[in-house]
N, C-alpha and C positions, 0 to 999 in steps of 0.2 A: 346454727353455728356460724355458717359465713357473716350472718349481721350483726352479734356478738362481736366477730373478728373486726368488720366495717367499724362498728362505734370505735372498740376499743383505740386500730389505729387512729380514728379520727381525733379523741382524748389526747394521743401519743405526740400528731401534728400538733394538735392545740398548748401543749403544752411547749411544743421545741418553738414554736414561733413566739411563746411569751416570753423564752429564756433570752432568745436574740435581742428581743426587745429591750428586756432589763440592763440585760448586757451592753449594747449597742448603745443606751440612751436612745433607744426611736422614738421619735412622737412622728403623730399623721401629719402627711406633708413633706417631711423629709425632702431637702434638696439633692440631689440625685445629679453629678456632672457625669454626661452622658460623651461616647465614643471611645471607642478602643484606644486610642494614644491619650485623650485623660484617663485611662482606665490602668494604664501604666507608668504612669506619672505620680499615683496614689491619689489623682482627684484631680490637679494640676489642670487649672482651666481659663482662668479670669483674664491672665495676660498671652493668650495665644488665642492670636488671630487665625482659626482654621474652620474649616468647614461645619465643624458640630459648634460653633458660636452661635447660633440660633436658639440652640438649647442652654448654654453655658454661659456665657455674654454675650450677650445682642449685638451690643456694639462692637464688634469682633467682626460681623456678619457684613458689616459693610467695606470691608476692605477685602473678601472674598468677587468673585468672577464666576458667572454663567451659572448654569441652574443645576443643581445638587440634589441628591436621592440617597439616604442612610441610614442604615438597620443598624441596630445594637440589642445584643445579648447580653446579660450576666446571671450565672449563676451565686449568688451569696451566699457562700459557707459548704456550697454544693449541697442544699437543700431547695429543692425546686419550688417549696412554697413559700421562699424567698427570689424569687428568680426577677428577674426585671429585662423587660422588653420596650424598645422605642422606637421609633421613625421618625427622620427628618428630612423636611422638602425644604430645598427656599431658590426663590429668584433673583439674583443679584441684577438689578437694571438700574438703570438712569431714572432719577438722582438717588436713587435709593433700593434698600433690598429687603424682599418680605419672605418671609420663612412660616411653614406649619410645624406643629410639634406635637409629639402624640406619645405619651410613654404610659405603660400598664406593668402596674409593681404586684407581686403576690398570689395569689390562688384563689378557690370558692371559699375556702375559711376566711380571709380577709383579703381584698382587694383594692387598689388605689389606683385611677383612670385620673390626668393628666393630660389636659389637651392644651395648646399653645398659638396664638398668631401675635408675629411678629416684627417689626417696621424697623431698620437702623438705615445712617446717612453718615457719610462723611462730610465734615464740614472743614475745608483745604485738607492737603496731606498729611497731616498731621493729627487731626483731632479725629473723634465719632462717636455718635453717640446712637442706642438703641432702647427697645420697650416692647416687652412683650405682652396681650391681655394674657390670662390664665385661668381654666377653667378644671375644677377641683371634682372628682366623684369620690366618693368611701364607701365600701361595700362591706358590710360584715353578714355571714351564713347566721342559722338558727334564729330566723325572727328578729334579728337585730335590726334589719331594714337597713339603707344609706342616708347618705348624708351629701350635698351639695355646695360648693363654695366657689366665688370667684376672685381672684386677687392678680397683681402684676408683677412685672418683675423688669428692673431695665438694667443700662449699664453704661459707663463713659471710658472711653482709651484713649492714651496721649501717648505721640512717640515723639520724646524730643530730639531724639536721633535715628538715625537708619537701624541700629542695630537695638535699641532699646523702646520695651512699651513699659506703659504704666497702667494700670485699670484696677478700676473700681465697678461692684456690680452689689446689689441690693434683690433681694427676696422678700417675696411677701411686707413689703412695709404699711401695708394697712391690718390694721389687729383685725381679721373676721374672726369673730369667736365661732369655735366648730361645737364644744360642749357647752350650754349655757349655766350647768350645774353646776360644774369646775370651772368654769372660764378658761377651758384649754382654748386657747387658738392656733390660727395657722403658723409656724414658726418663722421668726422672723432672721434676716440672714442679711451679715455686710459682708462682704469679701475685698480684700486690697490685694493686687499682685502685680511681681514684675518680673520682667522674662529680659535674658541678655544675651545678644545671639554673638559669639567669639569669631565665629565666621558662619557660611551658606549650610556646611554642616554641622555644628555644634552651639547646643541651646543650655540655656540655662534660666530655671524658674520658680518662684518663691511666691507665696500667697497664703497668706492670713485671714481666721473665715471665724468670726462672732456674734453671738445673736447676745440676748440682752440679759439671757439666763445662762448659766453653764459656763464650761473652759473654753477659750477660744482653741479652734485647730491649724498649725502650722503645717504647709505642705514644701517640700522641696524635692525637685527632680531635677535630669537633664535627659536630653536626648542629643543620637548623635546618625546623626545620618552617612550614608556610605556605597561605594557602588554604584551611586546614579538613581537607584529605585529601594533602597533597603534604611530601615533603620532602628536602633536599638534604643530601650529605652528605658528608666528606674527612677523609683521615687520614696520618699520617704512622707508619712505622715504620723500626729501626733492625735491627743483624745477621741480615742484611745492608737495607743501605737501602732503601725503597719507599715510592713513593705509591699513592694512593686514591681513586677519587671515587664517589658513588651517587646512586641516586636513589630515593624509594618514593612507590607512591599506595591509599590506603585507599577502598573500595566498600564500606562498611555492614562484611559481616563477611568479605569478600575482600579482602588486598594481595598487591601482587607490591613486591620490593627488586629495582635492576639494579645490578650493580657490577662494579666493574674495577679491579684490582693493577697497577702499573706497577713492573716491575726493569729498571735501566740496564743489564743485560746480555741478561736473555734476556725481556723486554719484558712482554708484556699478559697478564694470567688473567682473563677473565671471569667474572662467574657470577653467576646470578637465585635467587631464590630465592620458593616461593608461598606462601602460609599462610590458612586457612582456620577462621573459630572458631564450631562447630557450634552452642554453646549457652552464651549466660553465664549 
């Protein structure tokens, strides 16, 4: 009877995980902006220069100081065989800053491992550019066996002013094909964003994200900082629609971000994220 019960749920997960899919538009690969403050922003990443730019835009990464340590959580849809787990390391030194990335999306039914090393520089005060390699696993249970892939990912920022960036950042732009039957490949991703800071605490930012199939998605948030260590934060995105909200607070060289995705169909993602900065 218990093994009966085993299968059955496991049919149950098999199936909630191919609704997401449909639902979602997922393909393997999926870009995934990672930390708690883009987590409440609705995705909100390309033109902010902060610590998870290693993951997000690279070249973000060089305008960062001393050496960084950071977990991220998310539950998606509050179905833990949707769940997505990360780490990020990087070292910001002279001339340049190198960062690891390590993110693992999914469960034993299907899995996706994400590994990342990555190089950004600035080049005068103004400009910077970064580049990550990328290294791809796919795991599917019952016999399906994995699948292998490597591809990159870089990024360029421009600030023509103190209070204004501009960036652009690029996924997977080489076609590795992952199914050779279908010709599914790795997806491929442009992102444009710009972010306008009104003053020390209040941000504002916009980013545009298209691949070469599908709707593009538009994301808009702000955040507003307060207190000295606290800050709030909301965002709006599009294909398919969702809201945002977060929250973060700063202890010297400890923060945690909390945040939450809302989809009018299949509801709440949470997810925290911690970060730690050893030495500036």
């Amino acid at each position: 009877m218990e093994n009966v019960i085993k299968i059955v749920l496991k049919d149950v997960m098999k199936f909630v995980m191919i609704l997401m899919i449909v639902t979602e538009g997922y393909a393997a690969g999926e870009y995934r902006p990672l930390g708690g403050r883009a987590a409440g922003l609705s995705g909100l990443s390309v033109a902010l220069a902060d610590q998870w730019s290693a993951a997000n835009n690279q070249a973000g990464n060089a305008f960062n100081e001393g050496i960084f340590c950071g977990a991220y959580f998310e539950n998606r849809f509050m179905v833990s065989e949707l769940s997505c787990k990360a780490l990020v390391v990087s070292a910001c030194l002279r001339p340049g800053s190198f960062s690891l990335t390590c993110l693992h999306f999914g469960s034993g039914i299907y899995s996706e491992l994400k590994t990342g090393i990555g190089y950004a520089r600035k080049f005068g005060k103004r400009f910077s550019a970064g580049i990550q390699l990328v290294y791809y696993r796919f795991m599917i249970a019952d016999g399906y066996g994995s699948k292998n892939a490597i591809n990159c990912e870089g990024g360029l920022i421009f600030k023509p002013a103190k209070q204004i960036v501009v960036a652009f950042h690029c996924i997977n732009p080489v076609p590795v094909k992952l199914i050779t039957a279908t010709g599914e490949t790795l997806p491929v991703l442009y992102q444009l964003g710009l972010s306008y800071s009104f003053t020390k605490e209040i941000l504002v930012s916009a980013e545009i994200e298209k691949g070469p199939e599908g709707k593009a998605c538009a994301r808009i948030g702000g955040e507003w900082r307060f207190a000295g260590i606290l800050s709030a934060r909301a965002g709006i995105a599009t294909a398919p629609f969702r809201l945002s909200i977060g929250a973060g607070i700063v202890l010297k060289r400890f923060s945690v971000d909390f945040a939450s995705e809302y989809n009018q169909v299949l509801g709440f993602s949470p997810a925290v994220s911690l970060q730690f900065l050893f030495k500036k």
